[in-house]
C-alpha positions in Angstrom: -49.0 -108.7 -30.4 -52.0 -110.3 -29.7 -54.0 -111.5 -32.7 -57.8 -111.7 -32.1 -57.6 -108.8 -29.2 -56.4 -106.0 -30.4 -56.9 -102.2 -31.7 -54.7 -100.2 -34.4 -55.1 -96.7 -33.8 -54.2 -95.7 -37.3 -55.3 -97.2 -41.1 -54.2 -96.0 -44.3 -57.1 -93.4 -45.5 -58.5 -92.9 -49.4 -58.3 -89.8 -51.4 -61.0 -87.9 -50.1 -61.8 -86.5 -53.6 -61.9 -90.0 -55.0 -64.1 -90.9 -52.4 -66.6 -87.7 -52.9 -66.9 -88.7 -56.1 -68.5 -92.1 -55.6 -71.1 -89.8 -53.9 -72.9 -89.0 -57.0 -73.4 -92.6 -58.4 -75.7 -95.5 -57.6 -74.4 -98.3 -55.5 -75.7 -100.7 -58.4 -73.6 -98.9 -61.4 -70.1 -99.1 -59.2 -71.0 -102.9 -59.0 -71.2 -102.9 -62.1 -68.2 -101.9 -62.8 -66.4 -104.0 -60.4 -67.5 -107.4 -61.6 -70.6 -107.5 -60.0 -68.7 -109.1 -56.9 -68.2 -106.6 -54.6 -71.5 -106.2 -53.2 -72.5 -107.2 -49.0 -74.9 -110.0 -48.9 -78.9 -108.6 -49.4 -79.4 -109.1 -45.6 -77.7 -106.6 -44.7 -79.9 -103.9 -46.0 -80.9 -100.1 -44.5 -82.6 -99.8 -41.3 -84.3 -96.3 -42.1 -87.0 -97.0 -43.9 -88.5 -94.5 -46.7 -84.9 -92.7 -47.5 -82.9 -92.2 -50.6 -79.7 -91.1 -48.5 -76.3 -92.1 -49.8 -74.0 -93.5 -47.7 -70.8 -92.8 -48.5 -66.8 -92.8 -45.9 -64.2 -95.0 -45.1 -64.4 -98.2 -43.3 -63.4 -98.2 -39.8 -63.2 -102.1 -39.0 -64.4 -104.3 -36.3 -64.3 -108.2 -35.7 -66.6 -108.7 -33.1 -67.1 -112.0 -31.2 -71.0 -113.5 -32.0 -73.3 -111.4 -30.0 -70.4 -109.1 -28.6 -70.0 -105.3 -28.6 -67.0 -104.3 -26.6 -64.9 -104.3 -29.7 -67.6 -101.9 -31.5 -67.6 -99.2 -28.1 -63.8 -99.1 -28.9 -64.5 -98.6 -32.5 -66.5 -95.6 -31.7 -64.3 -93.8 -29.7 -61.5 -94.1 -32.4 -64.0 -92.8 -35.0 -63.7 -89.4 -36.8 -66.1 -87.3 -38.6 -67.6 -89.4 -41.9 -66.4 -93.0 -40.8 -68.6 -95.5 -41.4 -67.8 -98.1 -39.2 -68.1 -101.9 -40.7 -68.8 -105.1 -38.0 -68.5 -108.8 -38.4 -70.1 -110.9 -36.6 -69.5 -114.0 -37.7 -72.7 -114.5 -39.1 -74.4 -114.6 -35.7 -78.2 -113.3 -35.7 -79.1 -114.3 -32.0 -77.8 -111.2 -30.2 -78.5 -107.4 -31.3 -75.3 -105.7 -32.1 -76.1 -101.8 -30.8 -79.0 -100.1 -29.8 -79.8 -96.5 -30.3 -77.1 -95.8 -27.5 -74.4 -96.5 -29.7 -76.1 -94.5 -32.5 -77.4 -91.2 -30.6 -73.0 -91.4 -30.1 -72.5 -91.6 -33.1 -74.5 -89.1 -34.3 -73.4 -87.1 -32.0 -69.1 -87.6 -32.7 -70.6 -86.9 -36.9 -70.2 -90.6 -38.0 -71.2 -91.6 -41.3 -73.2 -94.5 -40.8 -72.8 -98.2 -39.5 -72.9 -101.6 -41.1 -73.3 -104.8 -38.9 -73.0 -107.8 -40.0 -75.6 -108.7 -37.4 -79.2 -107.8 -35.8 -79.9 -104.7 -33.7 -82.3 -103.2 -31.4 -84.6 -100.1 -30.8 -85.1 -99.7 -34.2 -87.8 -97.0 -34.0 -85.3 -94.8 -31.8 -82.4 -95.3 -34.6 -85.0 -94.5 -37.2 -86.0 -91.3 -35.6 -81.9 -90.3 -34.7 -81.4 -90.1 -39.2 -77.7 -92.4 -38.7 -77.5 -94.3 -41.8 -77.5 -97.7 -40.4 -77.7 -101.1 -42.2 -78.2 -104.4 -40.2 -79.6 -107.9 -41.1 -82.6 -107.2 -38.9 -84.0 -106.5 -35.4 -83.8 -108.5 -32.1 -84.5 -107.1 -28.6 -81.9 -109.6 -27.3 -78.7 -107.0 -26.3 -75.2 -107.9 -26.8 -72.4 -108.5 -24.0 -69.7 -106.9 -23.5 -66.6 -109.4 -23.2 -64.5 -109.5 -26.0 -62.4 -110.5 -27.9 -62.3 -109.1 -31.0 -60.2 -106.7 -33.3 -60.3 -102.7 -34.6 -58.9 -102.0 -37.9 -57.8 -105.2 -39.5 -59.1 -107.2 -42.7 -62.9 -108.2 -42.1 -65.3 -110.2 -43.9 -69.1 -108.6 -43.8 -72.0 -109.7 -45.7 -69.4 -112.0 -47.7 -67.1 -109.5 -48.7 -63.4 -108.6 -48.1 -63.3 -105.1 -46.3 -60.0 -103.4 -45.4 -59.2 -100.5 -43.3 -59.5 -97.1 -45.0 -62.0 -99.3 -48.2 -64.4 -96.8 -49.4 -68.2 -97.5 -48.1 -70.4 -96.8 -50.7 -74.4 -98.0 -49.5 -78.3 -96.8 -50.7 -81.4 -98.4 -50.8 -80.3 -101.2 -52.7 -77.9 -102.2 -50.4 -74.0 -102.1 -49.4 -70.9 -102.1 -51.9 -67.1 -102.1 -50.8 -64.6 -100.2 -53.1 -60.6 -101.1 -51.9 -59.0 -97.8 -51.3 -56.2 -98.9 -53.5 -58.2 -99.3 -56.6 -61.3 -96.6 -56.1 -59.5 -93.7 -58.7 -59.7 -96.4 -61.5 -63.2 -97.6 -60.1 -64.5 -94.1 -60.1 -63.3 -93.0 -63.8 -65.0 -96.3 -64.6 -68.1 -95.9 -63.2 -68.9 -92.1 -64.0 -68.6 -93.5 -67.8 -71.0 -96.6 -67.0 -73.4 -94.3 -65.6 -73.9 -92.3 -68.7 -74.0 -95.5 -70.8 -76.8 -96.6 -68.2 -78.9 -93.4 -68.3 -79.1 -93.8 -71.8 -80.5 -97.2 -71.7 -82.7 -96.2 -69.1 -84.4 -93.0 -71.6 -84.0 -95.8 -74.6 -86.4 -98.3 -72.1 -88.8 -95.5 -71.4 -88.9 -94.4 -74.7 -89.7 -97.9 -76.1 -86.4 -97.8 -78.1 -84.8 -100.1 -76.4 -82.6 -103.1 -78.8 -83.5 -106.3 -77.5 -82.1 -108.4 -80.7 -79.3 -109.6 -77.8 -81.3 -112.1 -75.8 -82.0 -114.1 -78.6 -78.6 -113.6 -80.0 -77.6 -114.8 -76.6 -79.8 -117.8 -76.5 -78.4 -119.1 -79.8 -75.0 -118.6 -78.6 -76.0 -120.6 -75.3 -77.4 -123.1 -77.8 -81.1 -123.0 -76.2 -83.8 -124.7 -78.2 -86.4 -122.3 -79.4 -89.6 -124.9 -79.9 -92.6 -123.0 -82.3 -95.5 -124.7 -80.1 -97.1 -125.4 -77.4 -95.8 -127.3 -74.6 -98.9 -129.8 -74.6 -98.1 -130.7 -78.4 -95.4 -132.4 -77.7 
């Protein structure tokens, strides 16, 4: 076996009923839930601008080499229907990942979306194709095509862990990973936090809003509250 070149065909999938469910609920209330730690760096952010599409599939993994696609074309031809298909780059920004090539494909094969861990290029063409995609940025610099690299093995994108088969859970504010493993308990979780949030939410609007717990919080923290002016003192 060759570690850093090589492809597994197969990955352990998520319940696809758990993994509809995450559908319904913003990316920020599963984070919530989760510790506030499972969320991709805020570079990597949606490259269709003006849409409040939820991205939601399992992770179909790619190390790629800095700059280097081959590993990604190989990644597309394994994808199915809904994958969304997650790419680290080491935290390289000189070279544009894909292009609208590589995303007209994968519109065309059904794919969920793509997240890179990287710039890409002929952003105006991907915009116009409607392939959820979420990048650090634009660069008309193209990639090569040399390898090495890996397909469905433990990544790290934007900072966090992603498995194969993790559910893939991204809107405007950005990207969340969900381990397969623990998304049933995550979801029950989160469907719960996100009535306690819409709650808050009519309370803020509604000016009813308790904010006795900052200064509750503050005195906790032991913050001095001074009754003056700052030039008094």
């Amino acid at each position: 076996m060759s570690v850093g070149f090589r492809v597994f065909t197969k990955r352990k999938m998520p319940d696809k009923e758990v993994m509809e469910g995450f559908r319904s609920l913003p990316a920020a209330n599963v984070a919530d839930v989760m510790g506030r730690s499972c969320a991709m760096s805020s570079e990597i952010h949606t490259m269709l601008p003006h849409t409040d599409a939820i991205l939601v599939g399992p992770a179909l993994t790619v190390r790629a080499r800095p700059g280097d696609n081959l590993m990604i074309h190989k990644a597309l031809n394994l994808a199915e229907e809904g994958d969304v298909i997650v790419i680290s780059n080491e935290g390289d920004r000189s070279q544009s990942l894909l292009g609208a090539i590589i995303v007209a494909y994968a519109r065309s094969k059904k794919i969920g979306g793509i997240i890179a861990d990287g710039p890409i290029r002929d952003v105006d063409e991907i915009a116009s194709l409607g392939v959820p995609v979420y990048a650090t940025g634009s660069t008309p610099g193209g990639p090569y095509k040399e390898g090495p690299g890996e397909v469905n093995t433990p990544i790290s994108c934007g900072g966090v862990s992603v498995n194969p088969g993790d559910i893939i859970l991204a809107d405007s504010d950005g990207v969340i990973v969900i381990p397969r493993k623990d998304a049933a308990a995550v979801l029950n979780e989160a469907q719960e936090f996100a009535k306690t949030d819409a709650a808050k939410m009519q309370a803020a609007l509604e000016g009813r809003a308790k904010r006795g717990w900052v200064d509750e919080k503050l005195a906790e923290k032991k913050c001095e509250i001074i009754d003056g002016c700052y030039e008094d003192l």
